[in-house]
KOLZAMAR-154063 format. One record per residue: x, y, z of N, C-alpha, C, O in turn. Coordinates in steps of 0.001 Angstrom, whole numbers, plus 500000, padded with zeros to 6 digits. Each point is the difference from the previous one (the first is absolute). Layout:
// residues N
SITE:X:Y:Z:X:Y:Z:X:Y:Z:X:Y:Z $
...
This chain:
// residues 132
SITE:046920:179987:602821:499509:500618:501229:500449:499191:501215:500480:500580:500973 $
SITE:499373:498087:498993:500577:499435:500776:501309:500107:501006:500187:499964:501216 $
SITE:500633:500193:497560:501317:500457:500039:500694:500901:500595:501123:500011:500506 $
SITE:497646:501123:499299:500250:500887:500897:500015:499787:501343:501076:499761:500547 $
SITE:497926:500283:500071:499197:498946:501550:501389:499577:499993:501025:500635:500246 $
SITE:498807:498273:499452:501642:499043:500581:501245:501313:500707:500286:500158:501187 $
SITE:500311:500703:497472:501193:500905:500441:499145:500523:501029:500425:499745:501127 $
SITE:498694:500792:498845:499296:501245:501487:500265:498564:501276:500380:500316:501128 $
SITE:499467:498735:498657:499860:499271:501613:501424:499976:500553:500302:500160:501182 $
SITE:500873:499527:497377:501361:500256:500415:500435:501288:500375:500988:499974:500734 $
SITE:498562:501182:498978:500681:500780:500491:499618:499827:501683:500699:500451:500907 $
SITE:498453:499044:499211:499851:499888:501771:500510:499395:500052:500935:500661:500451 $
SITE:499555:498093:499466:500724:499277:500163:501464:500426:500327:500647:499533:500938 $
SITE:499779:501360:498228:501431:500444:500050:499733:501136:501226:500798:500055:500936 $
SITE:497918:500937:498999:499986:501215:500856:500273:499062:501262:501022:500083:500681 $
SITE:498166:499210:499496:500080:498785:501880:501312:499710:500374:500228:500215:501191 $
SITE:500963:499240:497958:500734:499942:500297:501055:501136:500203:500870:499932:500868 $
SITE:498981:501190:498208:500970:501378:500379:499256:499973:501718:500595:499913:501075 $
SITE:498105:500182:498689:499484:500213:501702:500687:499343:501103:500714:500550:500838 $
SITE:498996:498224:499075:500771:498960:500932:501616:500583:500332:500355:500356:501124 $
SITE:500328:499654:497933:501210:500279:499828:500310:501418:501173:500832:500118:500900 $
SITE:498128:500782:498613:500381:501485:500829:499349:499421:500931:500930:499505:500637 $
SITE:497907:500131:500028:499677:499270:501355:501243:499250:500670:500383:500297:501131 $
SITE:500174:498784:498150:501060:499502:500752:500971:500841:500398:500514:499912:501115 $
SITE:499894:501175:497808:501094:500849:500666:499235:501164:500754:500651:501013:500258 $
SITE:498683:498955:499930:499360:501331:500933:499697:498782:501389:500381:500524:501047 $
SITE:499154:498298:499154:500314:499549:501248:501054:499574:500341:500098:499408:501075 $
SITE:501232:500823:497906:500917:499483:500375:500553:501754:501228:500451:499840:501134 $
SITE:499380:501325:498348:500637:500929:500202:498695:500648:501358:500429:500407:501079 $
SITE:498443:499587:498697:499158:500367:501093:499703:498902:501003:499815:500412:501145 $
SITE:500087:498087:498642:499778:499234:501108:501161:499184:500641:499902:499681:501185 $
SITE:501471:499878:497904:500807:499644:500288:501615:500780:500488:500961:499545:500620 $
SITE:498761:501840:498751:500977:500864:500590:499275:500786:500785:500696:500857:500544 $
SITE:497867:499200:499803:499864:500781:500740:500050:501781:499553:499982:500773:500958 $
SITE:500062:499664:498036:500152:501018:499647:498662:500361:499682:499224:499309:499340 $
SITE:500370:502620:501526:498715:500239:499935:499820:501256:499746:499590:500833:500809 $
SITE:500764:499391:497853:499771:501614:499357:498840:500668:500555:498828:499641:500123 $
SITE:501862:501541:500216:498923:500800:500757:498603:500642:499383:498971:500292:500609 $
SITE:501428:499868:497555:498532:500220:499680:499239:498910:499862:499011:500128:499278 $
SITE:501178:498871:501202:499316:498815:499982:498684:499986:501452:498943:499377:500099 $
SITE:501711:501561:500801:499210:500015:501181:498912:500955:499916:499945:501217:500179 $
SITE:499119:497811:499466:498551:500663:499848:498676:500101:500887:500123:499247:500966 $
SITE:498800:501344:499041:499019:499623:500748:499243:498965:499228:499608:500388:498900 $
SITE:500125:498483:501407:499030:499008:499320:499173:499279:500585:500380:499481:501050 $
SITE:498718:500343:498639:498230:499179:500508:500710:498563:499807:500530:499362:499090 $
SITE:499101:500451:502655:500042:498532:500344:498471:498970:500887:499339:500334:500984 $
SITE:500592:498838:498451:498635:499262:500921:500669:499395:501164:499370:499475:500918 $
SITE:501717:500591:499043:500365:498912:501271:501664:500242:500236:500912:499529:499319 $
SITE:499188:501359:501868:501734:500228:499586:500295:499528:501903:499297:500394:500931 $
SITE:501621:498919:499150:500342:499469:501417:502002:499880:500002:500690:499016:499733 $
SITE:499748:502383:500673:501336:500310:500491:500163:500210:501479:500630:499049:500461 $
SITE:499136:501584:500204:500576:500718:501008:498280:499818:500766:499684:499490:501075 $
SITE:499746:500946:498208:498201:500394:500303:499312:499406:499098:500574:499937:498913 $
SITE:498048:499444:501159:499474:499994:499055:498420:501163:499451:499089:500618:500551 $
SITE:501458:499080:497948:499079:501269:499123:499220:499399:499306:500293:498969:499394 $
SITE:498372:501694:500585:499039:499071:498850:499065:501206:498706:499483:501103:500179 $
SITE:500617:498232:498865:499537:501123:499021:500179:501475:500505:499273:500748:500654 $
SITE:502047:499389:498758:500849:501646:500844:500535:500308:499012:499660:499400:498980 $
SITE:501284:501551:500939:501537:500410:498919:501015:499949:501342:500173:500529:501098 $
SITE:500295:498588:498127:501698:500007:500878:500980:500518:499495:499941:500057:498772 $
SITE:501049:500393:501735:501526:500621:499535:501027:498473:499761:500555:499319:500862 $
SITE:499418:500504:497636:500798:499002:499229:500690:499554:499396:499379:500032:498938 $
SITE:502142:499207:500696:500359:500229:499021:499613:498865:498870:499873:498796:500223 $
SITE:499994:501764:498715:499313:499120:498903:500889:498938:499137:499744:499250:499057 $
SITE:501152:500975:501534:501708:499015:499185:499413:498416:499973:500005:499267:499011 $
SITE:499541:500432:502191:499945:498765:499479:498754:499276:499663:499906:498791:499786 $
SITE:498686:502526:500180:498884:499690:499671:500136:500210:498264:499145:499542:499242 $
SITE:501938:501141:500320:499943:500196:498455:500754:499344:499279:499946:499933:498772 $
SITE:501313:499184:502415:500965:498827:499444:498929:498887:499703:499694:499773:498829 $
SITE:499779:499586:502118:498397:499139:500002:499224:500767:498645:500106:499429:498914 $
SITE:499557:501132:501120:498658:500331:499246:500932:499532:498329:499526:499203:499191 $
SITE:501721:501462:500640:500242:499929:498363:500313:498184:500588:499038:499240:499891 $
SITE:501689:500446:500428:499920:498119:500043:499197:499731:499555:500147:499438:498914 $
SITE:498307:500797:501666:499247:498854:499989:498817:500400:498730:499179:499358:499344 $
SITE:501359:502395:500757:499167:499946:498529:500527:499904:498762:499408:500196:498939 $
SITE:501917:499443:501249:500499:499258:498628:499554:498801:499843:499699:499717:498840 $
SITE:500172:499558:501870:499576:498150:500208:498340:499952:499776:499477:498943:499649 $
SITE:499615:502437:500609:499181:500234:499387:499895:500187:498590:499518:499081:499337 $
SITE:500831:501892:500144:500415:500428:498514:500443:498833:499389:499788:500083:498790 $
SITE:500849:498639:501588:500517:498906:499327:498957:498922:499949:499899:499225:499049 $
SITE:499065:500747:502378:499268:499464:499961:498482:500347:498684:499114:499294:499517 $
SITE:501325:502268:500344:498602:500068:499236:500353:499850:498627:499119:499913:499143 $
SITE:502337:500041:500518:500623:500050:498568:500001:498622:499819:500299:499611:498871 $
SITE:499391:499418:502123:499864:498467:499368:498883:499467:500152:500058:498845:499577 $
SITE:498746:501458:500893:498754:499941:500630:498811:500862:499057:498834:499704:499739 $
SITE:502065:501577:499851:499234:500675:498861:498550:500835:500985:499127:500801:499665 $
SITE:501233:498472:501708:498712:501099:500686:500501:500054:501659:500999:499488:500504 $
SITE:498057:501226:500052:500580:500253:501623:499240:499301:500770:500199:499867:501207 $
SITE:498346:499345:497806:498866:499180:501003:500076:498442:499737:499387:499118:499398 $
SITE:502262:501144:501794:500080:498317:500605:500433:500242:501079:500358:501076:500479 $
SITE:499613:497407:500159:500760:500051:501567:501380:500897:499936:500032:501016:500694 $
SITE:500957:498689:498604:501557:500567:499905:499760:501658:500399:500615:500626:500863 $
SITE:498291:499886:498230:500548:501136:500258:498733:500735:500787:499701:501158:499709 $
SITE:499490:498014:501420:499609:500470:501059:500416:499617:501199:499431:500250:501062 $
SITE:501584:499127:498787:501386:499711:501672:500704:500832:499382:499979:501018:500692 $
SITE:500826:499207:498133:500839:501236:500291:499082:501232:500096:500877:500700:500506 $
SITE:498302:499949:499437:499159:500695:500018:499584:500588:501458:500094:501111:500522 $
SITE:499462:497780:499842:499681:499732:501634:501302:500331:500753:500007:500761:500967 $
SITE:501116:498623:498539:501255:499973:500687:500796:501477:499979:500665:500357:500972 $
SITE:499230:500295:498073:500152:501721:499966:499209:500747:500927:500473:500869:500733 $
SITE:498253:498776:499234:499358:501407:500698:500354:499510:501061:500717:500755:500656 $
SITE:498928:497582:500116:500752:499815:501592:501097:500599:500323:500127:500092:501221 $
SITE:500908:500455:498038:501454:500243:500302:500218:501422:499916:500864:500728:500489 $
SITE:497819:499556:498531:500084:501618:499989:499039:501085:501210:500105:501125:500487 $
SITE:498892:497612:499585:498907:500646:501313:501108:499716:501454:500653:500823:500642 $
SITE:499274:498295:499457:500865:499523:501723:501329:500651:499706:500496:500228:498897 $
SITE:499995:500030:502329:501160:500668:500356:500441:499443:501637:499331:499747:501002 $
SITE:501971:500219:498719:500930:499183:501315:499422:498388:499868:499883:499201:499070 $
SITE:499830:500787:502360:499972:498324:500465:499075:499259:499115:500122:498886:499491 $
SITE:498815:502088:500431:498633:499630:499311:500400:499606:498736:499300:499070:499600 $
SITE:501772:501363:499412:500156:499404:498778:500954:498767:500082:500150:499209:499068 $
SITE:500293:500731:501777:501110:498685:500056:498969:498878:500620:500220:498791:500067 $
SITE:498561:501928:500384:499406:498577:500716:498984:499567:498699:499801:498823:499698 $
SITE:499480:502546:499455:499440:499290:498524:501072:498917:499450:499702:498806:499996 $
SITE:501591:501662:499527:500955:499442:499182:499663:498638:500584:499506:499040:499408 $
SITE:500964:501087:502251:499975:498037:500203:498566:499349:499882:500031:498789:499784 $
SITE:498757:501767:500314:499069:499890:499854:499732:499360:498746:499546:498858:499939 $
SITE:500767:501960:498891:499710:499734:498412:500580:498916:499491:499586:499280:499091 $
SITE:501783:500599:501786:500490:498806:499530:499406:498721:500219:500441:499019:499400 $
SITE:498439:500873:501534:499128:499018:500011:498852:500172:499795:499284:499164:500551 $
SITE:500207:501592:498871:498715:500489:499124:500493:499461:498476:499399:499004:499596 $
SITE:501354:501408:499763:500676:499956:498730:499469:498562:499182:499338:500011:498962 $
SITE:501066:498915:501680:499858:498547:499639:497938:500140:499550:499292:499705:499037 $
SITE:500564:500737:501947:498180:499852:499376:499694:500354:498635:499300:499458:499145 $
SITE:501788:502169:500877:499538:500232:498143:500400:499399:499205:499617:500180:498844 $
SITE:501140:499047:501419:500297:498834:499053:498988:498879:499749:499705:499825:498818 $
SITE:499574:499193:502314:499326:498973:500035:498942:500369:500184:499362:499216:499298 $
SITE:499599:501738:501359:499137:499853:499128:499337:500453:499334:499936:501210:499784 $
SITE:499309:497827:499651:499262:500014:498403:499116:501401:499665:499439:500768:500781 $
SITE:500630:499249:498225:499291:501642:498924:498124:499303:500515:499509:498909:499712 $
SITE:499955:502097:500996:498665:499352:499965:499551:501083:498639:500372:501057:499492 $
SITE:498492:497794:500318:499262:500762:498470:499162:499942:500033:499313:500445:499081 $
């Protein structure tokens, strides 16, 4: 029985990385070429969107290229995290967790200012300690 358990955590393991992999090439082609397929432009619920104007808990007109290049990234590094962890209730996979919905709620300035934001939030889920 064991045995089993073990193969089920690898196949996440392997699924995280196909993820990562298409994350990298989908931000390579939506955030680095700039390319923005038009059924990609959707209406979507944002808490905090700051372009031109700012919008708060609205639907904006969006394209989702590089909210879905982000999302498979980081939920492969999830999926890898839970295939070696064996669960989702640790720090690892409540910063990536946290770090998805920030990128998926904010839109324009507002998500580039989470991103620099998190990057100095981040270090805490590391140090400190599990209270019990």
């Amino acid at each position: 029985m064991k045995r089993k358990a073990y193969c089920i955590h690898n196949y996440f393991i392997v699924a995280g990385v196909v993820l990562i992999v298409a994350g990298l090439i989908a931000i390579y082609f939506f955030i680095v070429k700039g390319i923005k397929p038009e059924f990609l432009q959707l209406d979507v619920f944002t808490v905090y969107s700051k372009y031109l104007e700012t919008k708060t808990f609205t639907l904006i007109k969006n394209n989702q290229g590089d909210e879905i290049a982000f999302t498979l990234y980081w939920t492969g590094w999830l999926m890898i995290v839970y295939g070696l962890r064996k669960s989702l209730m640790n720090k690892e996979s409540l910063a990536i967790i946290i770090l998805i919905a920030g990128y998926v709620l904010l839109h324009g300035l507002a998500a580039m200012y989470f991103l620099l934001c998190f990057l100095f939030v981040l270090p805490l889920f590391f140090v400190i300690k599990k209270v019990k």
